[in-house]
Phi, psi and omega in degrees: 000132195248152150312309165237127178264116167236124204271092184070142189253059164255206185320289189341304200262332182294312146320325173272328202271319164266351168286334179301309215292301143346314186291346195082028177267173162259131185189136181266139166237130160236178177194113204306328157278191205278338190224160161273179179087341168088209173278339151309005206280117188252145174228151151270138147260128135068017210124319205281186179213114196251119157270092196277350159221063153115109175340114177232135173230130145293130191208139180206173107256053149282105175285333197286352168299297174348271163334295175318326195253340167289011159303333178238028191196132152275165198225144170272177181259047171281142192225126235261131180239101192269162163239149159258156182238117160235097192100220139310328194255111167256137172233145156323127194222185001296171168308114168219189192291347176306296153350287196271324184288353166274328197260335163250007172088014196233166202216355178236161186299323237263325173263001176271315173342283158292354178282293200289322171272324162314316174274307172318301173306317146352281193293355176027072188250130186259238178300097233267135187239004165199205197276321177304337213239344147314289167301315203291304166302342189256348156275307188091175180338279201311320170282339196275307193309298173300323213238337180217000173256001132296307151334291165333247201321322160304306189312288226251336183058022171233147181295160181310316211270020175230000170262149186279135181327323201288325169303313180266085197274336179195136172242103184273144218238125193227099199263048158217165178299074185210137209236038164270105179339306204255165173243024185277145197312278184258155188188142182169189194239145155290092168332147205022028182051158197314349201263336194262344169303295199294336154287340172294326172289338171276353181305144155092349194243108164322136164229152173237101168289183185042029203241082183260153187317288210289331178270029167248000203298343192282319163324325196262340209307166201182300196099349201277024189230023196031048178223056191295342190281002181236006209280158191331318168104048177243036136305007196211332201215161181256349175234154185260045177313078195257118166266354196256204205275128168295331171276354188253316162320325184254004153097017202352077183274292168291037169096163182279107182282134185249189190223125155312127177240215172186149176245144170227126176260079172262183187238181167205109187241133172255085172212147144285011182176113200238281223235036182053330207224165151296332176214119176255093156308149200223113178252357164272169194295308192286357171247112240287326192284152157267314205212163161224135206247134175285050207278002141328303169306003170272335200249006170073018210093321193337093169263150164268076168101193163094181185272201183243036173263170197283168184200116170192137179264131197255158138269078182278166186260118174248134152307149181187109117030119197264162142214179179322139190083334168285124176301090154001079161292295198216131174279142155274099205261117190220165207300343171306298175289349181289307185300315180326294225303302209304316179296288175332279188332316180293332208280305181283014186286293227237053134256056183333326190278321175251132187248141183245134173186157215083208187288292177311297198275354163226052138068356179259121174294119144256136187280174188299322200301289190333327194282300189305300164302315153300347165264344178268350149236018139309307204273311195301309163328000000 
C-alpha cells in the first residue's frame, strides 16, 4: 500500500515524487516506457549526450524553479542562438537586428523600422482572419516569407492562410543586436543531460518501467471515480498523481483530443563539428525537416567517455500528423479540443482521489520551468 501512485517519470511527476516522498509520504512511480525522464530523456552515444525527443534548453525566470532544479543538477551557461536557414541564406534568430541587417542591408533599429512599418502598411491588412494575415501584421512581407510561413506550415501541416490566428500570439521584433532566444533570468543545460537530474531526483523512490497504468489497470482497479472501466487504480494507493493523456484516462467517453506529433532522423557523421550550432532551423517550404539539432553543441563539444575519433550526432526533426499510438507533442488547442478538454476537466472535479497534471493531464503545452512549477503547487495543494 503506497500513499501516492504517480502515473509517469517524467519532469512532473518526478517532482511530485520527490517531494511528496521528503514529505514522509509512499510512493511509486511507473511509466510505460522503458527510461524516466519523458520527453527530457538524454542518452549517451559514444560520448555525445543525445536529446532523443528533441531539443530541450532550461530557461525561467523563477528563481525558486532555478533554484529547485540545481539541487539535482549543476547546469551549464549554455545559451540558446538558433540560426535559420533559407535556401543559402542565413539568419539569425529571433528576429533582431542581426536578422534585418543581413536580409535589407541596414545597420540602426530606426531603419530595420522603417522597413518593417513600410511593408506593413503596403499591406493594409485590417482584422486579421488567420494566422497568415496575423504575421503578415505583425512582421511584414519579408520576414513572414523567409522565416516564418514555411516553418509554420511544416510545424502545423496545414497552409498559413487556413490555421487560425490566435497560434501566432506574438512574434517578437528585437531592434538590438542580440541573438539569445530566451529573455529569461536564467538558462542552461543539465550538465551531463536530463536523465541524470531526474534520477537524481528519483533517489531513493520505487520506479517501475515498462509499467502502463491501463494495461495493469485490473490490478489497481478501486472504483472510486465512478468510472470502473477506468478507475483510478487505488487499490495499491490512496492517491492517484496521472501524468498521461486525460481523455484516454476517461475511456475517451468525450472524444479524442488531438495532437501535433514529430519524427526524428538521426545521424552519426564522422566530424566534430557539421553545422557550428546546436540547433538550425531550416524554414522553407521544399525542405521536409524544421530544424536540425546538432547535440555536442549543448554540451560545448564536451563528450562524456566514447573513443577520440571525430564524432558527432545529428537529429533532423520532422513535424507529423498524430493519430492512437503516436507520440503526443503539442496539443492542438483550437475551440474543438477546448470544449473536449472542458468535459474531461468536469469529469475530473469528481475525481477527488486523482490529481491531473503535466502537458498530457491538462491538455496543455508547457515549458520545462512551468512544469516544474506547477507540480511544486501540486504537492503544495
Amino acid at each position: 500500500m503506497y500513499d501516492y501512485l504517480i502515473v509517469g517519470a517524467g519532469i512532473f511527476g518526478a517532482v511530485c515524487a520527490r517531494e511528496l516522498t521528503d514529505a514522509g509520504h509512499a510512493c511509486l512511480v511507473i511509466d510505460k516506457r522503458d527510461h524516466i525522464a519523458g520527453n527530457a530523456y538524454t542518452a549517451n552515444e559514444n560520448g555525445v549526450i543525445v536529446h532523443e525527443y528533441g531539443a530541450h534548453i532550461f530557461h525561467t525566470s523563477n528563481k525558486e524553479v532555478w533554484d529547485y532544479v540545481n539541487r539535482f543538477a549543476e547546469f551549464n551557461n549554455y545559451i540558446n542562438s538558433p540560426v535559420a536557414r533559407y535556401g543559402d541564406e542565413l539568419y539569425n534568430l529571433p528576429f533582431n537586428m542581426n536578422t534585418f541587417s543581413k536580409m535589407w542591408g541596414i545597420a540602426t533599429p530606426d531603419e530595420a523600422r522603417a522597413v518593417i512599418d513600410r511593408q506593413i502598411k503596403e499591406l493594409n491588412i485590417g482584422e486579421p482572419k488567420n494566422l497568415e494575415e496575423q504575421a503578415l501584421k505583425m512582421v511584414g512581407r519579408d520576414v513572414y516569407e523567409k522565416l516564418v510561413k514555411g516553418y509554420t506550415e511544416k510545424q502545423w501541416g496545414r497552409k498559413c492562410s487556413e490555421l487560425p490566428s490566435f497560434i501566432i500570439r506574438r512574434l517578437p521584433l528585437r531592434f538590438t543586436y542580440d541573438n539569445n532566444y530566451f529573455n529569461d533570468r536564467y538558462q542552461g543545460i543539465p550538465t551531463g543531460g536530463y536523465t541524470a537530474m531526474i534520477a537524481k531526483m528519483l533517489e531513493g523512490i520505487e520506479v517501475r518501467l515498462g509499467c502502463d497504468y491501463f494495461a495493469l489497470k485490473s490490478e489497481y482497479e478501486a472504483g472510486r471515480c465512478g468510472m470502473k472501466d477506468t478507475a483510478a487504480g487505488l487499490g495499491i494507493a490512496r492517491h492517484v498523481i496521472y501524468t498521461g493523456p486525460i481523455d484516454e484516462f476517461f475511456g475517451y467517453s468525450a472524444g479524442q483530443l488531438e495532437y501535433r506529433s514529430l519524427r526524428f532522423e538521426k545521424e552519426t557523421l564522422p566530424t566534430d563539428n557539421f553545422q557550428g550550432c546546436a540547433v538550425v532551423n531550416y524554414t522553407s517550404a521544399d525542405v521536409p525537416y524544421t530544424r536540425i539539432i546538432e547535440h555536442r553543441h549543448f554540451e560545448f563539444g564536451k563528450r562524456y567517455g566514447g573513443d577520440d575519433a571525430p564524432f558527432t550526432v545529428i537529429t533532423k526533426e520532422y513535424p507529423a500528423s498524430w493519430k492512437p499510438g503516436d507520440e503526443p507533442y503539442y496539443p492542438v488547442n483550437n475551440d474543438r479540443n477546448n470544449a473536449i478538454y472542458a468535459e474531461y476537466a468536469k469529469l475530473a472535479e469528481n475525481c477527488p482521489d486523482v490529481t491531473f497534471g503535466g502537458r498530457l493531464g491538462c491538455y496543455k503545452y508547457y515549458d520545462m520551468d512551468k512544469t516544474v512549477a506547477a507540480a511544486l503547487e501540486t504537492v503544495r495543494k
